[in-house]
C-alpha positions, 0 to 999 in steps of 0.5 A: 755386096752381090748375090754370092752373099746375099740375105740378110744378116739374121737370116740364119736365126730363122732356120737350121744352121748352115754353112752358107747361112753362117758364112753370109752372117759373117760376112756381112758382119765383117767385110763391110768395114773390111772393104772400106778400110782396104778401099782407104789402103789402096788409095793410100798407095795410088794417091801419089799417081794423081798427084804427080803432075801438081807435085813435080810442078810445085816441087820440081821432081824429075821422073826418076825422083817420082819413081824413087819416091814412090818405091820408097812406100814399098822399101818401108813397107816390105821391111817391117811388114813380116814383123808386122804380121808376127806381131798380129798373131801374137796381140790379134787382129783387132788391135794390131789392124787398129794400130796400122789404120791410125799410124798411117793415117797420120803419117799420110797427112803429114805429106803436105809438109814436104819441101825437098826430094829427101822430104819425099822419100822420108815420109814415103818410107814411114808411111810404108813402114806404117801400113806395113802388113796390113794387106797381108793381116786382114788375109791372114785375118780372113783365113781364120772366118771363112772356109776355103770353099768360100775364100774366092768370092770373099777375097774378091769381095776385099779387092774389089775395094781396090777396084773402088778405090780407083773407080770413086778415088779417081774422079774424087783425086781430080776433082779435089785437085783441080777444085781445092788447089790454093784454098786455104793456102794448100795446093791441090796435091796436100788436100789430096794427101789429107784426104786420104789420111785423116779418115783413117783415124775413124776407121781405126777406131771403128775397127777396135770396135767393130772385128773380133779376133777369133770366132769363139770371141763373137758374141754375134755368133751363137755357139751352133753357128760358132761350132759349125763355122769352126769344125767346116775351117778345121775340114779344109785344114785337115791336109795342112800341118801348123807351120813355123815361119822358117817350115812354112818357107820349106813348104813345096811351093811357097817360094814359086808362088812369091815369085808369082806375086812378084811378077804379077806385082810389076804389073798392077803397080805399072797400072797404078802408077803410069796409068793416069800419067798415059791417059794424060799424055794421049788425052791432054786432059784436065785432071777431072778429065784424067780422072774419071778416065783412069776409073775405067781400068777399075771398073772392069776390074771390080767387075772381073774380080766378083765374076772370077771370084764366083768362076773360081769356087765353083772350080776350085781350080785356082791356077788356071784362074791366075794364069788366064788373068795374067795373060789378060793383062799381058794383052793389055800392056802390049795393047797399050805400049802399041797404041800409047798416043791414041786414047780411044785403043789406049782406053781398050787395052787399059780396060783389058789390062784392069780385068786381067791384073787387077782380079789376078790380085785376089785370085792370087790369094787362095794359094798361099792358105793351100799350104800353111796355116796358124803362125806359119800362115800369119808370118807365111802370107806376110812373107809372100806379099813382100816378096811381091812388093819388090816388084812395086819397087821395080816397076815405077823406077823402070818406068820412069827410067826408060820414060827418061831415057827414051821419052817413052813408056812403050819398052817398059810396057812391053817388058811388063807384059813379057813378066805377065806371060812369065807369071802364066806360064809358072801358074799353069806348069810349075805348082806343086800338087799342094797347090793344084789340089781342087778346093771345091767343098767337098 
């Protein structure tokens, strides 16, 4: 991973017990395959991107038709996915996460089956509502492991997959289309799909096999370890009550940052989405070509996210983090609306706009384990990111409406990146003291 958790997984066995010790064991334990199923997750929700010029061709879709079919991911998905969580806390992690990874793996692959518009829509919603809280699980999940001293580095450590996700699932995407296209009688666009979903049942399995649900369940653990882990998480929730769903939604400040993540989420789905469609109207390119340069916003997001991750523990000052982030990303979008028809200033403001949306993503979620914890924070945090994935239903049907309208991007861009300043200046001036509150180890 990097060096925040670097050492060998066995390295606490030598010595006396540790927090950092512990905590590098558990990571190492759990957030290898943690990352390699959210890095399948993202590319999940991104695929359809790289897929939208061989599928509007083959297919016939118009711009509002791809952007309607692309929220209907989020439409499924923020419908079940508070339920979702709910039953997470209730049967565990394991089983529940296991579930989501083989049920959308499947439902993934079934794209290749489409043949009309209500074809698209239909498959986009199931695979939405199959992948629903499965994102806010796996946040939930690392609330239970990792105390909240450690929660930036490790949260960026999950979305950093994403970063991969778009930095290796780019190039992959356009190879896969441009090198798989008519073999087997399947376009491009269907091999890609496939792709995305059949690892997903492996990963399910290997999920049931690999986590635990709670740290008094790891056998890996010894009970000095599990004992020290256990009282450090206890440490940093003694200011939390344990919250219902409905008493977590009172909490001061729990419905401020929903909005925030609701802003911030136009953008990282601005960038997900239309990213590739700018690159190949500046550029011209092959879909190889689109590809490797849709990689570059990832690139300097992963980087982003490992840098603020560490930045922000050593501060706790979570706030600031998130708003300099979408400040960022504000600058990107603007540079990018002003310099839509030139690759080489595109390329720069998308590399700005990766830095900025992408590492506000995990920044983001240090705050929501600030205020609640037990069933409130299982139900809470599914809560928050759904109210954050309206704006992946906003964002693609905007873009696409204004592109439609105008034959252009560049209104739309710059609208996101006025909600991104939006976004800052609620960060900065609008938290209540809860959240404010340093989570510097103490």
């Amino acid at each position: 991973m990097t060096a925040a958790l670097s050492g060998s997984p066995a390295a606490v066995e030598a010595g006396a017990v540790t927090e950092n010790a512990v905590v590098r064991k558990v990571a190492w334990r759990l957030m290898p395959l943690i990352m390699i199923c959210y890095m399948f997750a993202f590319f999940d929700r991104i695929n359809i991107s790289f897929a939208k010029f061989q599928l509007q061709s083959d297919l016939g879709f118009s711009n509002v038709a791809y952007g309607l079919g692309a929220s209907m991911f989020v439409i499924g998905y923020v419908i079940f996915e508070v339920p979702s969580n709910l039953f997470l806390y209730r049967v565990g992690a394991r089983r529940w996460i296991a579930r989501i990874m083989i049920s959308w793996g499947i439902a993934t692959a079934l794209m290749i089956v489409i043949r009309s518009e209500w074809h698209f829509y239909a498959l986009r919603f199931l695979i939405g509502a199959m992948e629903a809280g499965f994102a806010p699980g796996i946040l939930y999940y690392l609330t239970i492991w990792f105390p909240a001293s450690h929660r930036g580095r490790i949260t960026s450590f999950m979305f950093v997959a994403s970063a991969f996700s778009g930095i290796v699932g780019a190039p992959v995407a356009g190879l896969i289309l441009g090198g798989l296209n008519g073999v087997g009688g399947l376009a491009g666009w269907q091999w890609l799909f496939l792709a995305g979903g059949l690892p997903c049942l492996v990963l399910g399995l290997l999920v049931l096999m690999r986590l635990d649900d709670r740290i008094s369940d790891a056998r890996w653990l010894s009970e000095p370890e599990k004992a020290l882990l256990s009282s450090r998480i206890a440490h940093h929730n003694r200011e939390i009550g344990d919250h219902s769903l409905l008493g977590a939604i009172r909490q001061p400040g729990f419905l401020m940052i929903g909005l925030i993540y609701f802003l911030l989420q136009i953008g990282s789905y601005g960038l997900n989405f239309w990213g590739p469609d700018l690159i190949k109207t500046a550029s011209g390119g092959q879909a190889a070509a689109v590809g490797f340069l849709t990689a570059i916003p990832y690139i300097c997001g992963a980087i982003s996210m490992v840098v603020i991750g560490r930045l922000s523990d050593a501060s706790g000052e979570r706030p600031k983090f998130v708003a300099g982030l979408a400040v960022a990303a504000a600058l990107g979008f603007f540079g990018a609306g002003m310099f839509d028809k030139h690759i080489v200033p595109l390329m720069v403001a998308l590399a700005l706009l990766g830095a900025g949306i992408v590492a506000s993503i995990p920044t983001f979620w240090t705050l929501p384990a600030k205020l609640v914890t037990g069933v409130g924070a299982a139900g809470g945090i599914a809560l928050i990111n759904t109210l954050g994935q309206f704006g992946g239903i906003v964002s693609p049907v905007m873009v696409g409406w204004v592109k439609d309208l105008t034959g252009s991007t560049t209104p739309a861009l710059y609208g996101i990146g006025v909600l991104c300043l939006v976004a800052a200046g609620l960060a900065l001036f609008a938290m209540p003291a809860s959240l404010r509150r340093s989570d510097r180890a103490v």
